[in-house]
N, C-alpha and C positions, 0 to 999 in steps of 0.2 A: 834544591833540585826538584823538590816534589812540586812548588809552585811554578818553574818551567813546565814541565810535563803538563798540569793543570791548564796554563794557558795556553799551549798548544793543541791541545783537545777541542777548548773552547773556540780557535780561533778557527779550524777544522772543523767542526760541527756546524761553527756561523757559517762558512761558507760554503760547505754542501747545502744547505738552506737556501742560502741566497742564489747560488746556481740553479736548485729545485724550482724555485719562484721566478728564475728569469725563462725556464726551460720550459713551464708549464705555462704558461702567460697565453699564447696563442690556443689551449683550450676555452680559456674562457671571453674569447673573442665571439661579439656577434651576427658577424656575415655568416653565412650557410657557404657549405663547400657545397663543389659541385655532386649530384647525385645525393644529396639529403634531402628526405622527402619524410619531413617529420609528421604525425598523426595528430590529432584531436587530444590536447591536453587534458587530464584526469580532472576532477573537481577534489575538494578537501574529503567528502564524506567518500570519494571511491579509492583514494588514497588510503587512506586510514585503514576502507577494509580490505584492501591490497596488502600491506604491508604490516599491519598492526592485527587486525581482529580476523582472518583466515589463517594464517600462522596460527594464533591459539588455539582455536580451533581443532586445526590440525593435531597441534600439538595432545590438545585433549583426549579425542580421539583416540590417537594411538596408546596415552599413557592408559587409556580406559580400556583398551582391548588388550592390552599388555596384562592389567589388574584381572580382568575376567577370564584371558586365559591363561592364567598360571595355573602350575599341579603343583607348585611345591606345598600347597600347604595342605592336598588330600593329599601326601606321601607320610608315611607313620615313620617312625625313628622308630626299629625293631629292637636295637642295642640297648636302648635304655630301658622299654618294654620287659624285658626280660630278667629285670635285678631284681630278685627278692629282697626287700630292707628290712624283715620283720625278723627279730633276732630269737634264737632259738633257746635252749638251757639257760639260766643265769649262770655268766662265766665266775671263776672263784678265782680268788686273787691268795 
């Protein structure tokens, strides 16, 4: 029974696929529709800093103003501040 189940997944899977691939086909067709007025393709180096090296940047950035303006670590833990550990009389047993 579990090998029925098994290929019926499998044969369902293929062909939502195969549907996918016949349904999307006409995106990658290349006549222009009407009203597409595409612009001046990017070059490799303005790609890269589009997509790849302004994001980090960015990223940095923020992770750096994030690091410089934290308080937690000028806030003092009072509770612990407060324990005397230094023992008093010697206790007798």
């Amino acid at each position: 029974m579990d090998k029925k189940n098994a290929l019926r997944a499998g044969a369902l899977a293929a062909g939502t696929t195969l549907m996918m691939l016949l349904m999307s086909s006409p995106a990658l067709a290349l006549t222009r529709d009407d009203g597409d007025d595409p612009g001046p393709g990017l070059s490799v180096i303005q790609t890269l800093g589009l997509y790849v090296f302004l994001p980090l940047v960015l990223f940095a950035v923020i992770a750096g103003l994030v690091m410089l303006l934290d308080k937690s670590r000028a806030k003092k833990d009072t509770t612990s501040s407060n324990v005397n550990v230094k023992s008093g009389a010697g206790a007798k047993a």
